[in-house]
C-alpha positions in Angstrom: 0.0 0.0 0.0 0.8 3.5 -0.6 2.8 5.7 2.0 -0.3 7.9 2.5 -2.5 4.6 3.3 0.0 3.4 5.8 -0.8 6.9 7.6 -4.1 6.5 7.4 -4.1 3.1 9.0 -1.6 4.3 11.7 -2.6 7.4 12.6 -6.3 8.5 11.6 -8.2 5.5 12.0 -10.7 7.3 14.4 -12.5 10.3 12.8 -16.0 11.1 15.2 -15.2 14.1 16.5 -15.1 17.4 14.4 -11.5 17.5 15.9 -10.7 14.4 14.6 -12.4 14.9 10.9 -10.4 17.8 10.3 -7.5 16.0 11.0 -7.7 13.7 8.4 -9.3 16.4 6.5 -5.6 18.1 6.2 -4.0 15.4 6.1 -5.6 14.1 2.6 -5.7 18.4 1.3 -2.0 17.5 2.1 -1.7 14.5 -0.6 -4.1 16.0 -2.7 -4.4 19.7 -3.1 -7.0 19.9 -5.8 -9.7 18.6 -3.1 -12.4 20.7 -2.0 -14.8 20.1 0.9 -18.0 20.3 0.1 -19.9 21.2 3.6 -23.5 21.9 4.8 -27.2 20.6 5.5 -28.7 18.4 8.0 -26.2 17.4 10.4 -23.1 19.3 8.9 -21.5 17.0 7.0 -18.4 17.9 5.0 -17.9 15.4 2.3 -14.5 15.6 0.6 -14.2 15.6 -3.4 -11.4 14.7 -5.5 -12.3 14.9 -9.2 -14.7 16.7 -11.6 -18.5 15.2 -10.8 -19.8 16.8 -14.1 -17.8 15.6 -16.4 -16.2 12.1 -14.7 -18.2 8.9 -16.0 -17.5 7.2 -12.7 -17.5 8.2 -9.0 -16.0 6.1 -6.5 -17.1 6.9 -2.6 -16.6 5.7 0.7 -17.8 7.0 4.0 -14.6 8.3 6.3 -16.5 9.0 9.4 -16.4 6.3 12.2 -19.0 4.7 14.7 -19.7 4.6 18.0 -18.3 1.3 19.9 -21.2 -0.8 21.0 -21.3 -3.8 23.2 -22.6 -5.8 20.0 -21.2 -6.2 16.3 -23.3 -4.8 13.6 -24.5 -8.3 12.2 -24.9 -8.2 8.7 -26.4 -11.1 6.4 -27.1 -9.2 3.0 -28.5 -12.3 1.0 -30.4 -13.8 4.4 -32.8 -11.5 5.0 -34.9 -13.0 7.6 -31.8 -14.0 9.5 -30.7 -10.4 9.1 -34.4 -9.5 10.3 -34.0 -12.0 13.0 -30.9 -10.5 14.6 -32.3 -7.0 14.4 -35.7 -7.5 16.5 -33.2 -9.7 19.0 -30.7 -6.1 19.5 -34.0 -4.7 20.4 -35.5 -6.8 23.3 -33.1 -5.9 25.8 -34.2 -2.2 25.0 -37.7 -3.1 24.6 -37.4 -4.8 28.1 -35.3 -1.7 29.8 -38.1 0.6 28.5 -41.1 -1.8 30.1 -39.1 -1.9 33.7 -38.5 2.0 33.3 -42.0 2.7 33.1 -43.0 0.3 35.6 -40.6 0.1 38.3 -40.6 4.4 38.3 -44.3 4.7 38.4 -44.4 1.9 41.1 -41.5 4.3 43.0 -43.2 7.9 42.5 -46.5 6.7 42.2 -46.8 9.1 38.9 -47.5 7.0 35.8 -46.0 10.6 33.6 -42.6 9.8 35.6 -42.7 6.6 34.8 -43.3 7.2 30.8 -40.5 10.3 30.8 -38.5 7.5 31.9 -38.7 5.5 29.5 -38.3 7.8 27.0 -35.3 8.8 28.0 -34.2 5.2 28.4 -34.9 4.9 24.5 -32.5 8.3 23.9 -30.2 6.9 26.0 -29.8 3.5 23.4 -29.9 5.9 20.8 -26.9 8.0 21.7 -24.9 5.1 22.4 -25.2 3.6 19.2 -25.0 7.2 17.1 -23.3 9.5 20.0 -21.2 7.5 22.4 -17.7 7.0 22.3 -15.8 6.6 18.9 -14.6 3.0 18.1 -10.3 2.9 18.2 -10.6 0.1 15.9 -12.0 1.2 12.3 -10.2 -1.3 10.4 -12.8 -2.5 8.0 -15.4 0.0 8.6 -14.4 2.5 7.2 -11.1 2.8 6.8 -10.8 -0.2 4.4 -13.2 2.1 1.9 -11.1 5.1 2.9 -7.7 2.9 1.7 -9.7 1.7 -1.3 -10.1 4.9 -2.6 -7.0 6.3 -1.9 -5.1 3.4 -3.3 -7.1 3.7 -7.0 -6.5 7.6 -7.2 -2.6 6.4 -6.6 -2.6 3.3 -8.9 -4.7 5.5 -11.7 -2.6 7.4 -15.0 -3.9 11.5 -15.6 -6.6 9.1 -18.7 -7.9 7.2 -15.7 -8.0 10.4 -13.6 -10.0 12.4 -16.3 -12.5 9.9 -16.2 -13.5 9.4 -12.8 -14.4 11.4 -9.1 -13.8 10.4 -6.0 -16.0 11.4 -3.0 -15.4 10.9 0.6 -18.6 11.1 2.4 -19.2 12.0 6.1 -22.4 11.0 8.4 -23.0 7.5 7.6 -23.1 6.5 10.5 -25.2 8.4 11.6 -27.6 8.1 8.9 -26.4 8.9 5.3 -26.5 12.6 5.8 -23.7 13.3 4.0 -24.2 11.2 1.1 -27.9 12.5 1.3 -26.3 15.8 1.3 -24.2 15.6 -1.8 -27.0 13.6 -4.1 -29.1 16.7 -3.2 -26.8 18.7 -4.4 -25.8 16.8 -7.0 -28.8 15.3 -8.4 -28.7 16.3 -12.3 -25.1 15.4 -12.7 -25.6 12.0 -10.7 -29.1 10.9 -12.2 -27.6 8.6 -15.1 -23.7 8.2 -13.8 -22.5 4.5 -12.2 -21.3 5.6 -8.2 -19.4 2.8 -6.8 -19.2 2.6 -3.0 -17.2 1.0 -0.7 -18.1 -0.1 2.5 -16.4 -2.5 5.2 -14.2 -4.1 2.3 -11.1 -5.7 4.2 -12.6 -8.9 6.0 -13.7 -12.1 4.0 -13.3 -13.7 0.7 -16.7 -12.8 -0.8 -16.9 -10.0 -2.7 -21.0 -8.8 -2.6 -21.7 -6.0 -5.3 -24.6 -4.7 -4.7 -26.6 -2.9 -8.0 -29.2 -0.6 -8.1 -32.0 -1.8 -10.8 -30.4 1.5 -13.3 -26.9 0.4 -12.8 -27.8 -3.2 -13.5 -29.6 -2.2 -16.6 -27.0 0.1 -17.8 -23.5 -1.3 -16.5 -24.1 -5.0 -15.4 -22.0 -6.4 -18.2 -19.4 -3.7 -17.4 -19.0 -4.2 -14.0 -19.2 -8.3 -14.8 -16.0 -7.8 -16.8 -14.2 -5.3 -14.6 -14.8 -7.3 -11.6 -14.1 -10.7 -12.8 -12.9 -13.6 -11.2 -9.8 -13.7 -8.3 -7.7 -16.0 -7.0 -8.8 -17.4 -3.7 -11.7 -15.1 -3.8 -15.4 -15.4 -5.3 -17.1 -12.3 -6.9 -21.2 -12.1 -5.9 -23.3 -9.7 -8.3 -26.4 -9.1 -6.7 -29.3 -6.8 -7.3 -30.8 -4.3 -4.9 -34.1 -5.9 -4.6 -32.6 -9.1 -3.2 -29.7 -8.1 -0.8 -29.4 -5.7 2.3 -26.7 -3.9 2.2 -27.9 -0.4 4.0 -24.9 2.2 3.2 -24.3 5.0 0.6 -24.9 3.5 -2.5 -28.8 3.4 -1.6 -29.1 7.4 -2.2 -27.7 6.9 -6.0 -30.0 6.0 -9.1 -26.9 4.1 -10.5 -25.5 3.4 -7.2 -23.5 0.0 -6.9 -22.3 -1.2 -3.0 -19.1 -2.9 -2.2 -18.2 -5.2 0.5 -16.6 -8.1 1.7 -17.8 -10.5 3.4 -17.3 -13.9 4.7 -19.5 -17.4 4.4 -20.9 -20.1 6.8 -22.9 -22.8 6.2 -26.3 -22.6 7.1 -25.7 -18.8 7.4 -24.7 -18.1 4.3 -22.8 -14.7 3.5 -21.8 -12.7 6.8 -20.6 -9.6 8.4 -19.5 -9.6 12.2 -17.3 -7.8 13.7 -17.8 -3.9 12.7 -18.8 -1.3 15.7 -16.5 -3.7 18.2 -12.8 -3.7 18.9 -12.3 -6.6 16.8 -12.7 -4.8 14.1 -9.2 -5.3 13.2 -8.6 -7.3 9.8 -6.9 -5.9 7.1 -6.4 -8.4 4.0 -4.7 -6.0 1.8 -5.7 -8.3 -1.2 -8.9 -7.0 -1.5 -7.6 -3.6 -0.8 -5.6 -4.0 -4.1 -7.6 -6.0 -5.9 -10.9 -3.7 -6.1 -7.7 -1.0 -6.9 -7.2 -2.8 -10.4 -10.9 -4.0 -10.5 -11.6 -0.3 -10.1 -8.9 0.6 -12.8 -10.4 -1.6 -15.4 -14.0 -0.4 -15.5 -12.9 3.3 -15.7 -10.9 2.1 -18.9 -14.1 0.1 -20.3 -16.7 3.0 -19.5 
């Protein structure tokens, strides 16, 4: 990997706090002084953009903010969607049960049923903050800073052609609800309505590769992005569309949005995500890292 993902990876790994976003911010104006920040709406995000959006006919994105740590990994089953389902509605019962003893055990205490509903309301914010508010995660590894690598390591790999031909856009407020990404397809909506966005999202752990299309990008780029993604040694390559995988992250705000990830497979379970929003979210497997480089390489040349 390149000198400026080493630093990345070694120094700027957590970027939460406003502090910490403008950091990295610098450092990246550093290696690249042609990027502008684009910043405003809901939340504040400040998405950074390498590249001309009008005229590339690719954009690649990844999200370079970083989550709260929870006591839980974000479970992710893309192509099992009840199992997904499943694991959702069972992160909620412990809260569902906090909430019920709130309410009751508060009333029972003050004898004021309003008491006892405040309560539990702000049992609810409470959950809420932790996942979106509370401390930063010190591990980032494959969420996001494997996307964050990604990126950086095609705009390194790519010749001035390559360059002309594609943008590259670092979005902020994922995590906390695509508000950045929201943000720049707002602002962006004529230029983005017919171009392919490729995102990537928790790419560095597993040897699945899911790409995720949007019904327009499968219609329009399918055999494209079959050709430029192709097959890899000691890896497998899943194209999936939209409408039969969950794969919540940027991509999803895009007409022509495709998502990247990596992922790994159990039987019975079938395609998986685990560890993200814990500290084990430490794998790095710098083959996918450079092979979605030259996979990314090979679709700007074919567009």
């Amino acid at each position: 990997m390149t000198e400026l993902s080493k630093d990345i990876l070694a120094r700027f790994q957590v970027r939460k706090t406003k502090t910490q976003k403008t950091a990295f911010i610098e450092r990246m104006q550093a290696a690249y002084p042609e990027l502008t920040v684009e910043a405003g709406g809901f939340g504040k995000p400040r998405n950074l953009v390498i590249g001309n959006i009008e005229t590339a006919q690719v954009v690649f994105t990844a999200h370079y903010d970083t989550c709260a740590r929870l006591p839980f990994p974000n479970f992710i089953t893309p192509l099992n969607i009840p199992l997904y389902l499943l694991y959702q509605l069972l992160i909620t019962l412990p809260l569902l049960a906090l909430m019920f003893c709130a309410v009751h055990f508060i009333t029972l205490w003050t004898g004021e049923f309003p008491i006892g509903y405040a309560a539990m309301w702000l049992v609810l914010a409470a959950f809420l903050w932790m996942m979106l508010g509370g401390p930063a995660n010190q591990t980032t590894v494959n969420d996001n800073t494997s996307g964050v690598l990604t990126l950086c390591e095609i705009l390194a790999a790519m010749t001035p052609e390559e360059r002309e031909k594609a943008a590259f856009v670092f979005f902020d407020l994922e995590e906390a609800g695509m508000f950045g990404s929201s943000r720049f397809a707002q602002v962006h909506k004529k230029e983005m309505k017919d171009k392919l966005l490729m995102n990537f999202d928790c790419v560095s752990d597993g040897d699945h590769f899911l790409l995720v299309q949007s019904k327009k990008a499968r219609l329009r780029w399918e055999n494209v992005i079959c050709e430029a993604f192709g097959p890899v040694p000691d890896k497998e390559v899943h194209i999936e569309r939209a409408s039969r995988a969950i794969y919540p992250s940027d991509q999803s705000q895009f007409p022509c949005g495709v998502g990247v990830a990596a992922l790994n497979r159990k039987k019975g379970i079938g395609l998986y995500m685990d560890k993200i929003h814990t500290k084990r979210d430490t794998v790095l497997d710098e083959r996918n890292i450079l092979y979605l480089r030259d996979a990314s390489r090979r679709l700007t040349t074919l567009l």
